[in-house]
NUVO-400675 format. One record per residue (C-alpha): residue number from 1; residue in one letter; y, z, x. Coordinates in steps of 0.05 Angstrom, whole numbers. Layout:
<nodes>
{node NUM; A; {Y; Z; X}}
...
</nodes>
This chain:
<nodes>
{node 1; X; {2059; 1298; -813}}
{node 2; X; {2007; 1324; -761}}
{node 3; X; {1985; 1398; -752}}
{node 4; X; {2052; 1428; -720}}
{node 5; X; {2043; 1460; -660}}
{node 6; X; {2050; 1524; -634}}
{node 7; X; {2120; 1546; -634}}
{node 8; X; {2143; 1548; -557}}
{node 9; X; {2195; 1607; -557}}
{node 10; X; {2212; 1680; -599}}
{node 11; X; {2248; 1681; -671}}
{node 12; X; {2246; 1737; -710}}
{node 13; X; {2203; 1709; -768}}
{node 14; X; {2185; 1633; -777}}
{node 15; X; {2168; 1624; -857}}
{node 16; X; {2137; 1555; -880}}
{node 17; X; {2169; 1537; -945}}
{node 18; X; {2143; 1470; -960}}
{node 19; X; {2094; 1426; -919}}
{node 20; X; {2075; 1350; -937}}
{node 21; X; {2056; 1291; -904}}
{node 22; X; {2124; 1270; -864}}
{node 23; X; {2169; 1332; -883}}
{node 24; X; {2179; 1409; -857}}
{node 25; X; {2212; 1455; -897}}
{node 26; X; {2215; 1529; -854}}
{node 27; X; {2260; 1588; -859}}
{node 28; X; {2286; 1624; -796}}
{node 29; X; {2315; 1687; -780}}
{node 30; X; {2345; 1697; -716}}
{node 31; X; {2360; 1774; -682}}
{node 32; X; {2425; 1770; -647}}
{node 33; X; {2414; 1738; -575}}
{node 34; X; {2348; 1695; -602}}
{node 35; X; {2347; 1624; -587}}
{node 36; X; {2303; 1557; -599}}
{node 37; X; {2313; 1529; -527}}
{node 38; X; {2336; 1461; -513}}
{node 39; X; {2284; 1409; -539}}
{node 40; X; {2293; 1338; -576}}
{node 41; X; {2249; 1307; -634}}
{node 42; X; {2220; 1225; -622}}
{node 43; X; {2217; 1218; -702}}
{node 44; X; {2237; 1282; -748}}
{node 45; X; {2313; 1302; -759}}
{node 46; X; {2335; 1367; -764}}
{node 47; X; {2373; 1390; -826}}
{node 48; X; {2400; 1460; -818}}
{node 49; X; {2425; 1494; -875}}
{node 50; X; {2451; 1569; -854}}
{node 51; X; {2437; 1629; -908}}
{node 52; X; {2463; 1682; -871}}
{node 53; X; {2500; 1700; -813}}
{node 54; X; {2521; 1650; -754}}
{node 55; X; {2476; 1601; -729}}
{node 56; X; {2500; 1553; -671}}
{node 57; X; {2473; 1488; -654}}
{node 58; X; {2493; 1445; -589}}
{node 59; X; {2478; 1379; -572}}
{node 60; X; {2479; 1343; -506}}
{node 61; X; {2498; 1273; -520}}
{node 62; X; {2539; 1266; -553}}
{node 63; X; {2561; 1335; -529}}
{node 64; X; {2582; 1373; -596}}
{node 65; X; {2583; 1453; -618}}
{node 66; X; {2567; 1469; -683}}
{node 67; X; {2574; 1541; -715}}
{node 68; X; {2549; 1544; -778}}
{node 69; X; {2564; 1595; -833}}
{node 70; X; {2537; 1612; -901}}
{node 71; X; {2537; 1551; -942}}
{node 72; X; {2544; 1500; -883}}
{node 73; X; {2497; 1449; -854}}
{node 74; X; {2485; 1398; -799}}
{node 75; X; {2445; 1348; -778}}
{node 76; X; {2412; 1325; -710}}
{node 77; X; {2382; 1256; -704}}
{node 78; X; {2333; 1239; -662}}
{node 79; X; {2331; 1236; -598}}
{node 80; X; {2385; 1283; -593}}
{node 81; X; {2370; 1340; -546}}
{node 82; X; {2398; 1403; -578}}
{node 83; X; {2391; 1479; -570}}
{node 84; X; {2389; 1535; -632}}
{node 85; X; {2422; 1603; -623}}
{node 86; X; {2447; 1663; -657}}
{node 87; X; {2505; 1685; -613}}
{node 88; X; {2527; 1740; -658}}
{node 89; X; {2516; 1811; -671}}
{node 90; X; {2478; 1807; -731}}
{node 91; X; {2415; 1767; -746}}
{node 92; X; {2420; 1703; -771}}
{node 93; X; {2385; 1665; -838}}
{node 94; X; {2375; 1588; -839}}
{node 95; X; {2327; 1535; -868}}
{node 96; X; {2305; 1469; -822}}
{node 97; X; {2284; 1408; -867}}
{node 98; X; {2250; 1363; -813}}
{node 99; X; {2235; 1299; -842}}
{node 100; X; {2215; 1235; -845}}
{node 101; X; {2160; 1224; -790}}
{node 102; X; {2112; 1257; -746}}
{node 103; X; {2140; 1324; -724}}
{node 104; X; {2136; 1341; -649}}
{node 105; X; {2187; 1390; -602}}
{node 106; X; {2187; 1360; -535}}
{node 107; X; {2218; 1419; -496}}
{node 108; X; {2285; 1394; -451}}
{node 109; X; {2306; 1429; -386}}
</nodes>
């Protein structure tokens, strides 16, 4: 896995847990209203695995809501274009296990 880039929107604290050469292990929190805007991945998938509070993912197509509480996961394939909030009132906890391939975040509209 390349350098990552710089992260192109606000979260509360970004923690890298584990780095190697075609995996991303980071830990999120997310204050209530903070959200990773709508983006896709060419390689990488996204495993989401919420530790605290409720973390929502959407995808476009196919068109799916996920709300995730502690103890729950999901997945996004690439290319799926999906977006990363925390709707709730409280901040949200999760970890995102990106793996296998070359990471990039190629930003959707």
């Amino acid at each position: 896995m390349s350098e990552v880039q710089p992260q192109p929107y606000q979260a509360k604290k970004i923690s890298v847990i584990a780095r190697g050469a075609d995996v991303l292990v980071r830990e999120y929190v997310l204050d209530p209203g903070e959200f990773i805007p709508w983006h896709h991945h060419t390689q990488v998938t996204d495993h989401y695995y919420s530790l605290e509070g409720m973390l929502l993912i959407e995808t476009r197509i196919p068109a799916a809501r996920h709300e995730l509480n502690p103890g729950e996961s999901a997945t996004v394939t690439p290319p799926t274009a999906h977006h990363v909030s925390n709707p709730s009132g409280n901040q949200c906890r999760f970890l995102l296990i990106q793996g296998v391939g070359k990471y990039d975040f190629v930003k959707e509209e």
